[in-house]
VONU-653020 format. One record per residue: y, z, x of N, C-alpha, C in turn. Coordinates in steps of 0.05 Angstrom, whole numbers, plus 5000, padded with zeros to 4 digits. Example, Ala and Ser with C-alpha at 12.3 -4.5 7.8 and 13.67 -1.06 7.14 Angstrom:
488651565264491051565246493451565264/495551425257497951435273500151575258/
END
This chain:
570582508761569182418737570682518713/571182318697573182498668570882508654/570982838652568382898625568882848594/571182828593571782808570571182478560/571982338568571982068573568181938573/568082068584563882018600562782168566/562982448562561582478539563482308512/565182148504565482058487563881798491/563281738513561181428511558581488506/558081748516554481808501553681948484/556182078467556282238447553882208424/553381858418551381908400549281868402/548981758435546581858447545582148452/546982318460546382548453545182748439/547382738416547082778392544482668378/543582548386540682398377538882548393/539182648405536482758415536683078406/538483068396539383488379538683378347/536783358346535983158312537283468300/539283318277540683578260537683578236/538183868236537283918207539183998187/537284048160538884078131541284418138/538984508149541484828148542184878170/544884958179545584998187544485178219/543085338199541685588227538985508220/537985358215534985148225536585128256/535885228273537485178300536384998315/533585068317531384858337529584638318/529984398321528584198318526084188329/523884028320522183988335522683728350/522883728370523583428392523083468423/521183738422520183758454520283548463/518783388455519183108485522382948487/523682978465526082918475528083078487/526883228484527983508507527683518542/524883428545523583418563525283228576/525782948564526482828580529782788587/530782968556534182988570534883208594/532783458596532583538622531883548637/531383338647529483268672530883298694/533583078691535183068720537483158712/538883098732542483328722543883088714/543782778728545082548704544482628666/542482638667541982698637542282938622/542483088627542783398628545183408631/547383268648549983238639550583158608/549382948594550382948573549283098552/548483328553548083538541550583658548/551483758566553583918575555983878563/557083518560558283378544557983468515/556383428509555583468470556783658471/555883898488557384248485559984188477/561783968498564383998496565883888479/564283718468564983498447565983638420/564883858418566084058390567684178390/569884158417571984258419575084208397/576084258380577684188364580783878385/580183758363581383468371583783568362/586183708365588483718360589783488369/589483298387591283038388590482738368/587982908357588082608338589382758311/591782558301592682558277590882698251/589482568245587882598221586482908223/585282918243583683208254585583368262/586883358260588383558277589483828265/589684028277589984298260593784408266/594884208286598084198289598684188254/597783988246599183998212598084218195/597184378205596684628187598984798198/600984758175603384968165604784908159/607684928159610184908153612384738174/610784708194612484548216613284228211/611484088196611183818196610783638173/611983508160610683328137611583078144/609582848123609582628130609382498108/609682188098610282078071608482128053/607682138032605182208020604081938019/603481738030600481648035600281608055/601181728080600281728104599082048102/598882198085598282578091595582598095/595082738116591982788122591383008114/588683028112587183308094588683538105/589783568130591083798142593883888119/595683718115597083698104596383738065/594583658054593683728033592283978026/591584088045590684378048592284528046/595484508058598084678055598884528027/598584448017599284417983597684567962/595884677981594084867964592784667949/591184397951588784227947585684267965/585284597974583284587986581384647968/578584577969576484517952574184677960/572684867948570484977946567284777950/568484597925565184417934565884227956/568684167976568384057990571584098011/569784358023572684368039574084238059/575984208058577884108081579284188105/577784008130579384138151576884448160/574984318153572684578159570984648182/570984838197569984858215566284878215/566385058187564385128188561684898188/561984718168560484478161561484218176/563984278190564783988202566883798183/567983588179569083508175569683088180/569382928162570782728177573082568171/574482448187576882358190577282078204/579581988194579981688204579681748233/578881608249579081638278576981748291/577782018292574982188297575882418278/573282638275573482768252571783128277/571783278261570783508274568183568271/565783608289563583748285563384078272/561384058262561684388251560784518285/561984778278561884888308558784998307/557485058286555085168288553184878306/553384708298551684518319552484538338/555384628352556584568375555484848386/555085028373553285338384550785298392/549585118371546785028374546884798398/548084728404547584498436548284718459/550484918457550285098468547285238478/546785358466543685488470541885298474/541784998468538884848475540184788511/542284868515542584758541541984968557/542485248538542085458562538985588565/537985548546534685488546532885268567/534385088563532784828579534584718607/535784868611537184758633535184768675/533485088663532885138684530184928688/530184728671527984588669529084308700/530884228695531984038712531584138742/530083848755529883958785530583818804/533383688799535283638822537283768817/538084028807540484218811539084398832/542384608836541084858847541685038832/540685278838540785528822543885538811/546085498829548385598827549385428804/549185108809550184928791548484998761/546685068752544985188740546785378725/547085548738549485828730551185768721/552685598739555385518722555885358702/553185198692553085058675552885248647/550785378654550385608641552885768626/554185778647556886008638559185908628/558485588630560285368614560285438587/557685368580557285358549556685708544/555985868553556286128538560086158541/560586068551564286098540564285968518/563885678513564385538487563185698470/561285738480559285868445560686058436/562186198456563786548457566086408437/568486188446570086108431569485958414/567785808401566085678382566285928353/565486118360565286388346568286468341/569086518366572186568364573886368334/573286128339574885978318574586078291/571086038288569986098258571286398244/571886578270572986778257576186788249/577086668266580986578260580486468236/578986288227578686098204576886328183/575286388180573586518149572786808160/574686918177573087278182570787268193/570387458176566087558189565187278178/562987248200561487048208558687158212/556887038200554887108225554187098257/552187168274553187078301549586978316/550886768327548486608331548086678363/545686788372547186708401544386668416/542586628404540086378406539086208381/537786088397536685898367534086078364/533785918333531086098327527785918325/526985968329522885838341523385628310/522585388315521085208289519385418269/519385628275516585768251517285978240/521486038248522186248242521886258206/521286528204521386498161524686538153/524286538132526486488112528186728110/526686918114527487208124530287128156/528387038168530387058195532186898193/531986598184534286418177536286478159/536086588145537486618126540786888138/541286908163542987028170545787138151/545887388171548387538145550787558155/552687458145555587558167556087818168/557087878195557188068215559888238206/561288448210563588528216564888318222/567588398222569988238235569888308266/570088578266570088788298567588678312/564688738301562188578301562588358319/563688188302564787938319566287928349/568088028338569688058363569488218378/567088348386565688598408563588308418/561988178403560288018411562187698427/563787608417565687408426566387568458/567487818457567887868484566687938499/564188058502561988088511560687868524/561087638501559987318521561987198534/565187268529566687148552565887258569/565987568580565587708602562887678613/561287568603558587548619559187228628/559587038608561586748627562686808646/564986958655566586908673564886948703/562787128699561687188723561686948737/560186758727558386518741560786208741/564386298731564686118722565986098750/567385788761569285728783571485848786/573185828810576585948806576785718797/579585638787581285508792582285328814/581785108810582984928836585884748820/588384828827590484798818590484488821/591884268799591183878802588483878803/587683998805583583848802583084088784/583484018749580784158733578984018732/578483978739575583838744575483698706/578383558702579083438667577783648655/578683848657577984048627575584238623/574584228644572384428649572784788656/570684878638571885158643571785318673/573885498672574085638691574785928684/574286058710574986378698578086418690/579886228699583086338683582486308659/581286008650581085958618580186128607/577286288611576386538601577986738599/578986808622580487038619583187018600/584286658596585786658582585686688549/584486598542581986528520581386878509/580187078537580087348532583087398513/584687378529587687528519587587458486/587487158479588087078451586187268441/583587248444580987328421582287668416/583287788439583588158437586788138425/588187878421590987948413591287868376/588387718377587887598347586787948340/585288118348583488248342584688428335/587588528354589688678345591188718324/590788428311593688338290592988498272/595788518256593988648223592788488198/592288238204590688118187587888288201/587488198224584288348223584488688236/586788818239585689028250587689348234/584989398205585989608191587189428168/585889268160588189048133586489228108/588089378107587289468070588389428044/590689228054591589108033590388928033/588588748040587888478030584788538025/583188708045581088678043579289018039/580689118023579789438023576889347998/576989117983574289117967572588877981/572988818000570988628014569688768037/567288768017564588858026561288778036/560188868052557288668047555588838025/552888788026551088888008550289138016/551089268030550489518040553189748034/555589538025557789698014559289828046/559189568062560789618088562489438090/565189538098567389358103567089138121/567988918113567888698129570288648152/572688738134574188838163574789148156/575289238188575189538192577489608170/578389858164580189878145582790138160/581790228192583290368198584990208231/587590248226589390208243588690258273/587690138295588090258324589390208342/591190288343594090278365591790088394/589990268406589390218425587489848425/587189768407586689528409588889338423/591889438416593989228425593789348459/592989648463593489648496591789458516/588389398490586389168513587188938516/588488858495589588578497592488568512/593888778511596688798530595188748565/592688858572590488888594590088568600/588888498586587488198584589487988595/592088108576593887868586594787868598/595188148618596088158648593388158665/591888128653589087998671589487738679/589187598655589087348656592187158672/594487338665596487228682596887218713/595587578718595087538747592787228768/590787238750589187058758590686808759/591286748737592386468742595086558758/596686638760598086648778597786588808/595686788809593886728846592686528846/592786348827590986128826593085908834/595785968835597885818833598985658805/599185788792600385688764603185778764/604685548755607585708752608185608720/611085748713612985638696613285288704/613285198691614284858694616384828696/617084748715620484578719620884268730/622184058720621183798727623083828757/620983598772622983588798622583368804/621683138785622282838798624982798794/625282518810627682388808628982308776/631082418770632382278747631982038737/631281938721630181548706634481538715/634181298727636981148727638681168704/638081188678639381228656640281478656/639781718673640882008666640982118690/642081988717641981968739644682058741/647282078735649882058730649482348707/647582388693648382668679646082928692/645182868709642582898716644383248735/646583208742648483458748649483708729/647883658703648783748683646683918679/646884228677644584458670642984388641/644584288628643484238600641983978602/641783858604640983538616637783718629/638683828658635483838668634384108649/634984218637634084418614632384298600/633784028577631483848569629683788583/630483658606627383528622624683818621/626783948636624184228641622184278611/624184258591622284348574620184088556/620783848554620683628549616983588564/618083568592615783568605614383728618/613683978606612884168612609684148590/609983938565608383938551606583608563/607683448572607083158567606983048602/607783228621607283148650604483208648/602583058654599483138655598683328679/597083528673596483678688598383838709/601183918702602183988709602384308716/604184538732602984818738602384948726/603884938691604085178678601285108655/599684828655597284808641595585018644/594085148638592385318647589685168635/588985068608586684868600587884598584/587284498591587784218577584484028568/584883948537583083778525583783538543/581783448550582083158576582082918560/581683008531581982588515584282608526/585382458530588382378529589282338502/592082528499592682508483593982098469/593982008481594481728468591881568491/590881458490588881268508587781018479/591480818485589480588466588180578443/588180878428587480908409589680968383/589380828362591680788339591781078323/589781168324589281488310590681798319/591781758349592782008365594482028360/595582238362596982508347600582348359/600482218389603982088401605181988374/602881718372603681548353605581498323/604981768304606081888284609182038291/608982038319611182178322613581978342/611781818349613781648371616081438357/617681518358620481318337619780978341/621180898337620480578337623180508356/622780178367625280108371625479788355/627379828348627579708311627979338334/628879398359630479078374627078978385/625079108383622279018400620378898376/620078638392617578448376615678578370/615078748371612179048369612879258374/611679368348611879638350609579858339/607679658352604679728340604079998349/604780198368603980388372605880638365/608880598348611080738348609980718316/609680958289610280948273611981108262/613281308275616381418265615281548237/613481808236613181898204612682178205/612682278223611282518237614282648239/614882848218617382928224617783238213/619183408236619483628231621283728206/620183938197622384118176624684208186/625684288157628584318169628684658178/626384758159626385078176625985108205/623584858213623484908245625984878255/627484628242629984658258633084828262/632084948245633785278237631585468260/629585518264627685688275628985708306/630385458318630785458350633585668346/633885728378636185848377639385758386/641485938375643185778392643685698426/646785588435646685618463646085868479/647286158461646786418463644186528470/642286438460639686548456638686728435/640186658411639786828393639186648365/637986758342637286588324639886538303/640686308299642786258290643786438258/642086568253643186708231644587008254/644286958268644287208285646787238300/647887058297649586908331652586938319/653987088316656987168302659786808311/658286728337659786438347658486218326/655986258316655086068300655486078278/656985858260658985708233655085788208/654285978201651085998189651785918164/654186058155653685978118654985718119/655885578143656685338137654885138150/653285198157650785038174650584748174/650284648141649584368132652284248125/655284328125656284158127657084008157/658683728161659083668176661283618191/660783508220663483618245662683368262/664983288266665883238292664483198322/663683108333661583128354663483138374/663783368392665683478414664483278438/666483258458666783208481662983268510/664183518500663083768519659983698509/658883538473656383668468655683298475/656883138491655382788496651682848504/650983068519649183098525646383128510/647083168486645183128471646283018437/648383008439649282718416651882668425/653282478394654082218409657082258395/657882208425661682328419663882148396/665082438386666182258364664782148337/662082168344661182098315661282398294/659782418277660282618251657382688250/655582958251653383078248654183288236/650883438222651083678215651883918241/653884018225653784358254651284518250/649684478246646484548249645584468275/646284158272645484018306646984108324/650084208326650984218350650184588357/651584638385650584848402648484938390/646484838399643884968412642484978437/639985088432639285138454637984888475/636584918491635784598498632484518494/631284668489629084668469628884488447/631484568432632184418406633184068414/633784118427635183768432632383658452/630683798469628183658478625483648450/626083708440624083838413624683608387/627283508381627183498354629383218357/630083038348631682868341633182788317/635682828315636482818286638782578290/639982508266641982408259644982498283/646182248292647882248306647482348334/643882418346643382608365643482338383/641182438410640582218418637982258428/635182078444634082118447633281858467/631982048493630781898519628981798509/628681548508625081398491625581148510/622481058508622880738510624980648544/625480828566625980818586628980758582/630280888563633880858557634081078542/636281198535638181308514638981218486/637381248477638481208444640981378434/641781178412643081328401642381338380/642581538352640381628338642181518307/641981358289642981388271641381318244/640481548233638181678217638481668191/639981478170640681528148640281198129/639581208118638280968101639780688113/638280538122638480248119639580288151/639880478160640580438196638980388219/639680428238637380398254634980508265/635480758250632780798255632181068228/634280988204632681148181631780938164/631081048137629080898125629980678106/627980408114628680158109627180198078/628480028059626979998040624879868037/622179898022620079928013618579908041/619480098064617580148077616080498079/613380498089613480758079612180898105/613980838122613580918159616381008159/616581298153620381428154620681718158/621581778164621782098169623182208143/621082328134621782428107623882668109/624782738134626383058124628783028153/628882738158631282698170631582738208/628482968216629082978242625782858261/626682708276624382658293622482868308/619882848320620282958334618982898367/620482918387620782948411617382958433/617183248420616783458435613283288448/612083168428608583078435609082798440/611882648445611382438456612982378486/611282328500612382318522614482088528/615682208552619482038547618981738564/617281728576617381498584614081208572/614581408548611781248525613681048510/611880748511613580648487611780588475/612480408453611080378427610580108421/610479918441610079638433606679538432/606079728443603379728444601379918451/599880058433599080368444597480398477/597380208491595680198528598580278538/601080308523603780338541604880578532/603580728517604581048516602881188536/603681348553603681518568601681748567/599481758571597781928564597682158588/596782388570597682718576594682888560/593683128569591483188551593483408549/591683408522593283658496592483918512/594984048507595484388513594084618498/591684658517590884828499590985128500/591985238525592885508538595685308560/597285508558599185558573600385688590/601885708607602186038619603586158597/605585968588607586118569606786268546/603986188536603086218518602086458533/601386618552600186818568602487038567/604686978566607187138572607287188547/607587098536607887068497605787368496/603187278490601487448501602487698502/603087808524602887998534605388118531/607688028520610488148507609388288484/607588088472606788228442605488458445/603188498450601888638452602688938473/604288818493604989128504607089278485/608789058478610889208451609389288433/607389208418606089328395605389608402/604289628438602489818439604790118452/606490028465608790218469610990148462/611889988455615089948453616089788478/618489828471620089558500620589648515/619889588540620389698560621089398577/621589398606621889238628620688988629/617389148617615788918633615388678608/615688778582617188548555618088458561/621088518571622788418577622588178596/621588208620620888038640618887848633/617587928615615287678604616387448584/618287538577619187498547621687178564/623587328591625087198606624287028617/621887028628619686828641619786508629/619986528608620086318584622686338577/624886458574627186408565629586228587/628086448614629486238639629585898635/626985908634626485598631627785438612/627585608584628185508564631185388575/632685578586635385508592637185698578/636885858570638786118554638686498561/640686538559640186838572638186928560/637587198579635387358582635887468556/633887608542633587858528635888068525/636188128541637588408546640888258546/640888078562643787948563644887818532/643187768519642787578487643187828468/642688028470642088268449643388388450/645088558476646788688484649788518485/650388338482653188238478654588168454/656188498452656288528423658088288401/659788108434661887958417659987708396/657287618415655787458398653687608377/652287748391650187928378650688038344/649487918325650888018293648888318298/646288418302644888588316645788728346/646988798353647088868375644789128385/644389098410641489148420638889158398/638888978393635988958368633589058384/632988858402631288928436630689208434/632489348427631289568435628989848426/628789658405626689788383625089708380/622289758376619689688369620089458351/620989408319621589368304622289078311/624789098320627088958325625988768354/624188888372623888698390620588538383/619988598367617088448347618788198337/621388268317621787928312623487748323/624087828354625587748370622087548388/619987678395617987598403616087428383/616687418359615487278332617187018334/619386988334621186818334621286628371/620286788388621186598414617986518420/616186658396613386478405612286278383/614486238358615085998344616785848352/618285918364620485628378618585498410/616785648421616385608447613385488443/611785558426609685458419610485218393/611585198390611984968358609684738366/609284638351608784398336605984348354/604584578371602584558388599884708377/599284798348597984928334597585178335/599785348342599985568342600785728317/602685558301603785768277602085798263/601285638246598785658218596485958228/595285948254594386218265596386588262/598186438277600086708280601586738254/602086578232603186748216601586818195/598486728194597186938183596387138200/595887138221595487348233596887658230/599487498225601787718230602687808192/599787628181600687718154603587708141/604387398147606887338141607187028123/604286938115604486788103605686758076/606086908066607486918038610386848043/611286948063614286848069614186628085/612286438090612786218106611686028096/609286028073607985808076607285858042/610185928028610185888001612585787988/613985688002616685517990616385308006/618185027991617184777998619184698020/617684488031618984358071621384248053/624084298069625884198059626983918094/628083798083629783618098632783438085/634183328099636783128091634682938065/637482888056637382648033637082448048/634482298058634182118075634381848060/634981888037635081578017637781498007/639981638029642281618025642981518041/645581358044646581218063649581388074/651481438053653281508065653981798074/655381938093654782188106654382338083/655982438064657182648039654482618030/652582468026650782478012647582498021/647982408048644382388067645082808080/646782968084647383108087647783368063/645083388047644583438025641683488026/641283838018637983968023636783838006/634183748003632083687988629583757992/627983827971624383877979623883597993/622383608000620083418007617183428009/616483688011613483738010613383918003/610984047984610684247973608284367992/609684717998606584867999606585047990/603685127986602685257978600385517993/600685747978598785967984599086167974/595886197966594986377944594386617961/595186847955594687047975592487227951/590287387973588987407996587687088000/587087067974585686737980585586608007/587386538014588386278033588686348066/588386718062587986668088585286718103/583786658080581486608098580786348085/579486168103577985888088575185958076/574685748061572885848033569785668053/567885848046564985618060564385618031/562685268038563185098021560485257998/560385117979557885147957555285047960/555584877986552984757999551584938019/552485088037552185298052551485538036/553285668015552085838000549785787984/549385547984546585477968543685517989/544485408012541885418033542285658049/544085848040543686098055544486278030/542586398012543986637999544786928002/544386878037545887178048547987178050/549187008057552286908051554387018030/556487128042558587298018560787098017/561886917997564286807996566986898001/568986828011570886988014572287067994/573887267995575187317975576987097960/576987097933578686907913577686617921/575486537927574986337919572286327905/
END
């Protein structure tokens, strides 16, 4: 049964029997009898279970989606969704954008505020034991379903606006104004109570049955994976000891909202967690992804080539559905027939097809991301003594040796050539090439060609490079029932390894087992290890960087922005890591894409402006409607 699929058809049946009220923590309605009768039997009482899941963040629909929160991506300005106007610094007090707290809507589908999605939580774990065709056990686990969501429900609101209050029943129809009126909690507060309800979930939750998630349903790896993030967010120095941002944010009792002193030992629980959580899924059978179908006939003849299956491995490691290294996946499908999903924006066109109703080609990466990958080396190209850096953007020659990912004899930036194979499964530029549409393109990206921008249309890749990485290679675009549907990544293993590099380096330094976590992901990637990348002094401009606390933090900052990209990871981690001022305050640059001839489309330009106001911006602002119906409520700082 796809749950995801089943609760989008009764969603507002559901939802109708959770009659919302005006405030937010008004939790319980009066609707006993419609209670009564959505728990009667476990058919119906399923779509309660649904509603729970339904508030899960839609990262594959375009419009909703929290991938365009940062620096990775811009798009023409009248295609930009609120995600995208929020990094211009247009976020709004009387009506914020992209909000968790009050919800949000959007072309397509739009986001529930998570507080109702807490509140279906608790009416299910209240009324569940009412239904009398389950058994106790199914009971439990239903149970331990939604006290995980509610646990990560909480989890979000805190990545997004700090201290929160914490809901973790509803309150009686007759509660007074006194009790409703809730106060936000600590930051720590939070995140003692967030883990406390994973770990009482996992008890009652299922293993893992590796090809059967049962489409997206929780399990104890997800928990335990889910654990690692919440103790590795809890670690960071945005929330753990920030006295530069928040030494005067206070409640009414003149107590810090986040702690104000440093604890080493926070990074050793979460270094714990994530070798919790890796062992489990490990024994669960999760691996690294490596493709092992047959070559498509078009790359059957290069298919002998390490770099060739490098791309595949990493290509479809995101877009093979349900494949080893998923650990949770959102079960919409990421494209299913619908014009609004996240492929679409990104899937190139093919300029020779009578339709191209599901390909709009606008969804295009920065040119920093494309500086962010590494070279063939494994090192970041400012880094790499073989790599031409201060000559980056002019252009060369396309060698023999590089046919495999562009096109011989023609003329590109040396930015595009030797890299890693990440970068050529990830990103499509000018003179590259790219597997689409069940052939080989050849990529030629510069005004009035085949596939850069036509005049007065306003479907173009504003900064010159495609991207790859969220459309799958054998999706086309003539009609959206013919792209290839995949559910969005929402834990990874890699993302588990990531994990647990960080946090054991934060908490001792580098040792082995970094190292080996860190390689786990680099293997695949297709580029030497760590130690082989750092230590070879003829490329290395750093030689052994690795080997220092310091030095192996932005070696692990950098391979969990190239390895996580464009999957909603950055906009989190580089406030986390308190690095937004250097990332997400100078504007997206790309090629002169309104140029035709090389000398001139090969030429930096802005294209999108962002913005951030620091401390401001890294927390989101609750709105003036919420502070109105709750005056316990403390606004965040600078807004």
């Amino acid at each position: 049964m796809n749950l995801r699929n089943k609760y989008l058809a009764i969603i507002l049946c559901s939802v109708s029997l959770f009659i919302s009220c005006e405030d937010y923590l008004d939790i319980v309605p009066d609707g006993t009898q419609e209670l009564s009768l959505l728990f009667n039997r476990k058919e119906t009482a399923y779509n309660a279970l649904a509603n729970c899941y339904s508030y899960l963040p839609q990262n594959d629909g375009t419009y909703a989606s929290y991938v365009l929160l940062s620096d990775e991506l811009a798009v023409p300005v009248p295609k930009e969704p609120n995600s995208i106007k929020l990094m211009k610094g247009q976020q709004s007090v009387s009506s914020p954008l992209m909000g968790y707290w009050s919800g949000f809507s959007a072309v397509g589908r739009g986001q529930g505020s998570l507080w109702e999605g807490i509140r279906s939580c608790n009416t299910l774990t209240e009324n569940i034991d009412l239904v009398v065709d389950m058994t106790q056990e199914e009971k439990n686990q239903w149970k331990a379903e939604v006290k995980f969501l509610k646990a990560y429900f909480h989890f979000l609101l805190v990545s997004n606006y700090g201290p929160i209050p914490i809901v973790d029943t509803n309150l009686s129809i007759s509660a007074s104004d006194t009790e409703v009126r809730l106060d936000r909690k600590t930051v720590d507060a939070c995140f003692s109570y967030i883990l406390e309800t994973i770990d009482a979930a996992i008890i009652d939750l299922p293993e893992k049955v590796l090809g059967n998630n049962d489409v997206g349903r929780i399990d104890k790896v997800i928990a335990k994976a889910i654990k690692s993030k919440v103790l590795l967010y809890g670690a960071s120095p945005l929330f753990n000891g920030n006295t530069s941002l928040y030494s005067n944010f206070v409640n009414v009792e003149g107590e810090h909202f986040f702690n104000q002193n440093y604890e080493s030992l926070k990074w050793e629980e979460a270094a714990q967690a994530s070798k919790d959580a890796l062992n489990a899924a490990i024994s669960q059978g999760a691996t690294m992804y490596y493709f092992t179908d047959t070559a498509p006939l078009f790359d059957t003849s290069n298919f002998q080539f390490k770099l060739v299956r490098d791309q595949y491995n990493n290509r479809f490691a995101i877009t093979d559905p349900w494949n080893s290294e998923l650990l949770w996946g959102n079960s919409s499908p990421v494209t299913n027939g619908q014009y609004w999903q996240i492929q679409s924006p990104a899937m190139m066109k093919d300029p020779s097809s009578s339709s191209v109703e599901a390909s709009w080609q606008w969804l295009a990466p920065s040119l920093r991301m494309a500086e962010t990958y590494y070279t063939k080396n494994g090192l970041p190209i400012s880094e790499d003594l073989s790599f031409e850096y201060a000559d980056r953007y002019s252009t060369t020659t396309i060698a023999f040796n590089q046919r495999f990912y562009a096109q011989f004899a023609n003329r590109t930036a040396k930015l595009n050539l030797n890299r890693e194979a990440r970068f050529y499964s990830a990103l499509g530029f000018d003179r590259g090439i790219n597997r689409t549409w069940g052939s080989i393109w050849n990529l030629k990206m510069r005004k009035g060609e085949t596939h850069g921008r036509v005049a007065n249309t306003g479907d173009y890749l504003v900064t010159g490079y495609a991207l790859k990485k969220l459309v799958h290679q054998d999706s086309e675009g003539d009609t959206y029932n013919k792209a290839i549907t995949y559910p969005w990544p929402m834990v990874r293993l890699s993302e588990l390894y990531l994990n647990y590099a960080e946090a054991l380096n934060e908490f001792s330094g580098p040792s082995q087992e970094v190292y080996d976590a860190l390689n786990k992901i680099r293997e695949r990637a297709g580029v030497p290890s760590v130690q082989d990348a750092w230590s070879n002094a003829t490329f290395a401009a750093t030689p052994n960087k690795h080997t220092s606390k310091e030095g192996l933090r932005e070696i692990i900052q950098q391979e969990r922005m190239i390895e996580l990209a464009f999957e909603g990871h950055r906009y989190y981690d580089v406030r986390r890591w308190k690095l937004a001022e250097k990332y997400f305050t100078t504007p997206i640059q790309g090629w002169s894409v309104d140029e035709d001839s090389e000398t001139n489309y090969y030429q930096i330009m802005d294209v999108s402006q962002r913005s951030f106001n620091s401390p401001r911006d890294y927390l989101q602002p609750i709105s003036f409607t919420e502070l109105s119906r709750n005056p316990n409520l403390i606004q965040n700082p600078g807004w």
